[in-house]
C-alpha positions as CSV (number, residue, x, y, z in Angstrom):
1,X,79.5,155.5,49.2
2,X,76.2,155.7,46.9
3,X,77.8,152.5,44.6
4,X,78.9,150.5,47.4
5,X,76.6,147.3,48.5
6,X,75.0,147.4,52.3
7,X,75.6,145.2,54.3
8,X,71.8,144.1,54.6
9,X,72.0,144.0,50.9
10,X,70.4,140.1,49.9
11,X,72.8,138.2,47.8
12,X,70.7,135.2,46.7
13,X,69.9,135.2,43.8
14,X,73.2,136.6,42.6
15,X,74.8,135.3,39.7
16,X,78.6,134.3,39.7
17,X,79.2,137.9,37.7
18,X,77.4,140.0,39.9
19,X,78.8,138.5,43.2
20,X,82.6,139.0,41.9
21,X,81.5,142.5,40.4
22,X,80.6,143.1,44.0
23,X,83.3,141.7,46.4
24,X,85.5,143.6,43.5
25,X,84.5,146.7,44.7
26,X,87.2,148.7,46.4
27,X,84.1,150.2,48.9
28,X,82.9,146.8,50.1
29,X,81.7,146.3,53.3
30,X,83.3,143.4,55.7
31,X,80.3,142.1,56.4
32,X,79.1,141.8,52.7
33,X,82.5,140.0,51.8
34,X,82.3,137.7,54.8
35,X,78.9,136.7,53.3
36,X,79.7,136.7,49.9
37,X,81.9,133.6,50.5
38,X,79.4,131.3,51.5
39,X,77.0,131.9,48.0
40,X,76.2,129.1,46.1
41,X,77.8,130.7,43.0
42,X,81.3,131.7,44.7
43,X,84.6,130.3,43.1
44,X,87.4,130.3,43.4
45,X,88.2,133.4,41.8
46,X,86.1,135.2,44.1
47,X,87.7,133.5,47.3
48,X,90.9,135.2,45.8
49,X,89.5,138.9,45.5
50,X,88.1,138.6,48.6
51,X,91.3,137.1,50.2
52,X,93.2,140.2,49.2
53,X,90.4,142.4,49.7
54,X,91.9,145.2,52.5
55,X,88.5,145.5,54.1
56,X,87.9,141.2,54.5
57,X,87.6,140.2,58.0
58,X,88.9,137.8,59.7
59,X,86.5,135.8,59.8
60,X,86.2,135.4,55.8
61,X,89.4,134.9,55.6
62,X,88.7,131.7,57.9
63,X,86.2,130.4,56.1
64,X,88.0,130.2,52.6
65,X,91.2,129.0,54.5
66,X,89.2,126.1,55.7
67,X,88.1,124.8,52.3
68,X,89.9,126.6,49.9
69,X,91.6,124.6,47.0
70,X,95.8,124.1,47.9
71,X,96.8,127.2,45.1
72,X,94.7,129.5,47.6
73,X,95.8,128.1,50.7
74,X,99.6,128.5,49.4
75,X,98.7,132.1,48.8
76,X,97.5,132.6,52.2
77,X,100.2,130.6,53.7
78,X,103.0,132.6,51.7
79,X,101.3,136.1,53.0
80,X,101.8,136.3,56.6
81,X,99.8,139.4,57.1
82,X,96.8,137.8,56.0
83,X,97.9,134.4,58.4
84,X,98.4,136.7,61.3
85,X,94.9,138.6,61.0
86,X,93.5,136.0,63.7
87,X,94.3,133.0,65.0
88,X,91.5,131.8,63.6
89,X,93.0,131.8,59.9
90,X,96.1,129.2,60.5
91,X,93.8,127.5,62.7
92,X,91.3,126.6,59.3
93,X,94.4,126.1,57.7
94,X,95.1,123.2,59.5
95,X,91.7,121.8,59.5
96,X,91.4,121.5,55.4
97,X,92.1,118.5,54.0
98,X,94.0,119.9,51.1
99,X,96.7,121.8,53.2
100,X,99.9,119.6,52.3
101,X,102.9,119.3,55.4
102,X,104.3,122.8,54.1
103,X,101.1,124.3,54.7
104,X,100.2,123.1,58.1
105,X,104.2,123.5,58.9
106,X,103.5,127.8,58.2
107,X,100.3,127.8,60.2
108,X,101.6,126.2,63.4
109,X,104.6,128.1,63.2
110,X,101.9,131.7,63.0
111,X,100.0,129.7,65.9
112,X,102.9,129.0,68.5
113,X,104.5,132.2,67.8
114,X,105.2,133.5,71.3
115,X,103.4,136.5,72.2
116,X,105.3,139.2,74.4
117,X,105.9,138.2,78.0
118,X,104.0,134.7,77.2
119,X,105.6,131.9,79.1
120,X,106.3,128.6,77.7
121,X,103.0,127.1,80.0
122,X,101.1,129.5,78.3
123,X,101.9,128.5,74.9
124,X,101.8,125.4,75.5
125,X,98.5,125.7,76.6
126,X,97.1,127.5,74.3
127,X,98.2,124.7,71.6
128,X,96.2,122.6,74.3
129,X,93.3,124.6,73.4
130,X,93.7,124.2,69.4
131,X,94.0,120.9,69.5
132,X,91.1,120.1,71.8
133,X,88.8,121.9,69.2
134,X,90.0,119.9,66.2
135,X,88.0,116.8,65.2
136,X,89.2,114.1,64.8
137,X,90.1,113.7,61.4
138,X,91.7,117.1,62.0
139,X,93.8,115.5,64.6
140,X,94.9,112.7,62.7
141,X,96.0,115.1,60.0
142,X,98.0,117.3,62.9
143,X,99.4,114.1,64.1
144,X,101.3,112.8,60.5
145,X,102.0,116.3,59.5
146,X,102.6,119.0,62.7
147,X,105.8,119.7,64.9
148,X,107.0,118.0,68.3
149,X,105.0,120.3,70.5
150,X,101.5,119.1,68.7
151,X,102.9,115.3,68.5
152,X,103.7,115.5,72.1
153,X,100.1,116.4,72.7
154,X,98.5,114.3,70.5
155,X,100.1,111.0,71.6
156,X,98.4,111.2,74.8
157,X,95.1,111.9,72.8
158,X,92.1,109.5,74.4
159,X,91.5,108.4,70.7
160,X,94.2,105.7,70.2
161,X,94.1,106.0,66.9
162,X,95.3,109.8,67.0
163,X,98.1,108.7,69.6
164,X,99.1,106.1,67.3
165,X,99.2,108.1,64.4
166,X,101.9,110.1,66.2
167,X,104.2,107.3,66.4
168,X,103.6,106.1,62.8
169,X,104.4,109.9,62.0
170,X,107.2,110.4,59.2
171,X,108.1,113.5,60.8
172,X,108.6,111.9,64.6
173,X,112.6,111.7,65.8
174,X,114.0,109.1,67.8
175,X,114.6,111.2,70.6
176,X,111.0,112.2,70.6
177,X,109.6,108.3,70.5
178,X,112.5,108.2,73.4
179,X,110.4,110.7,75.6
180,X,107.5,108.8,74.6
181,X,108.5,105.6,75.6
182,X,109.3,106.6,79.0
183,X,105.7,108.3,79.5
184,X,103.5,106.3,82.1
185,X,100.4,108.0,80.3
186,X,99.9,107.0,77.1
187,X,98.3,104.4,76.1
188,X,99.2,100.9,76.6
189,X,98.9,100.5,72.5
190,X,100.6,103.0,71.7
191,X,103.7,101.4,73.7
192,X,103.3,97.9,72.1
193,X,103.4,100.1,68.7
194,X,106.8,101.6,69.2
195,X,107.7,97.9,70.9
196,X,106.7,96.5,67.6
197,X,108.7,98.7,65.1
198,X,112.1,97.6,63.9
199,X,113.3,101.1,63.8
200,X,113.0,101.8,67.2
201,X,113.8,98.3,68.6
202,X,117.5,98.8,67.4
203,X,118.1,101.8,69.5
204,X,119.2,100.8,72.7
205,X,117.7,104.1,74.6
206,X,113.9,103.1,73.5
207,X,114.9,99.7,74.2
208,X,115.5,100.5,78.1
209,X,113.0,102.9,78.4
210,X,110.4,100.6,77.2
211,X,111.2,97.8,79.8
212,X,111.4,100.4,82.5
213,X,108.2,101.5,81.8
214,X,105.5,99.6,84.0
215,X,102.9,100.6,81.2
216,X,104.7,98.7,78.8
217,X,102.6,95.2,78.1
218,X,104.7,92.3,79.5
219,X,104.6,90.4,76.5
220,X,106.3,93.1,74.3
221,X,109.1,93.9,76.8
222,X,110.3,90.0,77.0
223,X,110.4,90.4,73.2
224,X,112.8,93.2,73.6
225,X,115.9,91.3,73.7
226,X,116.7,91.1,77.6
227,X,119.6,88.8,77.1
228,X,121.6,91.3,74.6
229,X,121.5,93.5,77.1
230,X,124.8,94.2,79.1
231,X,125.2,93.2,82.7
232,X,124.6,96.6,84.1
233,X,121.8,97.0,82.4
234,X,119.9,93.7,82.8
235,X,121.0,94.3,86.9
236,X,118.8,97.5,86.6
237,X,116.3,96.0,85.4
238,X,116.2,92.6,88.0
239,X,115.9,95.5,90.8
240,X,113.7,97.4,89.2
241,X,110.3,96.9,91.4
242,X,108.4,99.3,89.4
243,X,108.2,96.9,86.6
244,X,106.2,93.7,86.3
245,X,107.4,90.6,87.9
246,X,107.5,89.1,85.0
247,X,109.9,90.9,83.6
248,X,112.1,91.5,86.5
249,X,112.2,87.5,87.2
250,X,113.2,87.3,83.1
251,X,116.1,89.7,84.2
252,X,117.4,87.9,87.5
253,X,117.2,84.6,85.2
254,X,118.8,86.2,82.5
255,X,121.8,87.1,85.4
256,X,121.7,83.7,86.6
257,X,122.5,81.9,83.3
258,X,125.6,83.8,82.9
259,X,126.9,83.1,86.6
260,X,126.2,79.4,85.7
261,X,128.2,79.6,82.3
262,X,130.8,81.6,83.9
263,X,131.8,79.5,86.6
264,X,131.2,76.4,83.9
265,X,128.1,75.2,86.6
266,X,125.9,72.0,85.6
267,X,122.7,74.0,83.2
268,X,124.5,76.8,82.3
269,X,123.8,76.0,78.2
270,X,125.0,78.7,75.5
């Protein structure tokens, strides 16, 4: 142990050599690696011996995972003894800005792993407590590139720019903008976004879920198309009384042009 740094050992006013020719050393203490990667001089280089270093804790291994360049953080990502070492490695993982969708794909999959005996309430509320620690850039970044669970979350995020991120999301299915649509707390914006998208408005499901939805602003559910809708359909919605009036009267008036051109009454137009 005589050649082996201390952890009290000062490193400032190491140079670049010196600090690798240290964390290099099979003898290295944790605490003098998890130090070593906050110098001025450290690299890259270094990051990756201490990375792999057997005696790093895991608290190094956060810190590099949080700003490491994306060749590191697909080293770490492809080891998943070194991802598993704390939660709080693929948690860093998915707050640098360099991890791609692959990356942030491997860490939430190490995160929501289910531990033994934990229900689904408890994972999903431990995700509850990730997410609630990001910033919000970090959310934003979770919200275009994580899985259902986090976009599920994250849609009903009190910054509506993180819940509308979610919808905007290439990842997002239609059955999960579906769900969305008939929630009654998100945000009214966030409603009028999926109202407003082309892709969504041509599925029937969002479509009805949308005008049942008494959060949905009235002027985006009479742009929905209630007259293509079928008769059943457009009768659920004229005795709907959770809805706006508004939209309920378009409905009944909707029902009442097509008794009128039915029965070939005065008014009944095409």
């Amino acid at each position: 142990m005589a050649d082996a740094p201390l952890p009290g050992d000062s490193l400032e006013g190491l140079s670049r050599d010196q600090l690798l020719s240290l964390v290099r050393n099979p003898k290295a203490d944790p605490t003098l690696l998890e130090r070593a990667v906050s110098q001025p001089v450290v690299d890259e280089e270094i990051w990756r011996v201490v990375l792999l270093h057997p005696a790093s804790p895991p608290s190094a291994l956060a810190k590099i995972a949080r700003a490491a360049p994306l060749g590191l953080l697909k080293l770490l990502t492809g080891s998943p003894r070194l991802l598993r070492r704390s939660p709080a490695v693929p948690q860093a993982v998915l707050e640098n800005p360099a991890a791609t969708e692959e990356e942030v794909a491997v860490a939430e999959a190490v995160l929501h792993e289910e531990a033994p005996g934990a229900t689904p309430e408890e994972k999903k509320k431990s995700l509850f407590v990730i997410i609630k620690g990001l910033t919000v850039g970090q959310k934003l970044t979770l919200a275009k590139k994580g899985n259902k669970d986090a976009r599920m979350l994250l849609v009903k995020d009190a910054n509506e720019m993180v819940a509308l991120e979610v919808v905007k999301s290439p990842r997002i299915t239609d059955t999960e903008i579906l769900s969305i649509a008939q929630m009654r707390d998100v945000s009214e914006k966030v409603l009028r976004e999926i109202g407003n998208m082309k892709r969504f408005r041509s599925n029937k499901l969002v479509v009805l879920a949308l005008l049942h939805n008494p959060k949905t602003p009235v002027g985006v559910s009479l742009g929905l198309g209630i007259a293509n809708l079928t008769e059943k359909e457009v009768e659920g919605l004229a005795r709907d009384r959770n809805i706006a009036a508004a939209v309920s009267r378009a409905a009944k008036q909707v029902l009442e042009r097509r008794k009128r051109t039915a029965t070939g009454a005065p008014g009944g137009g095409h």
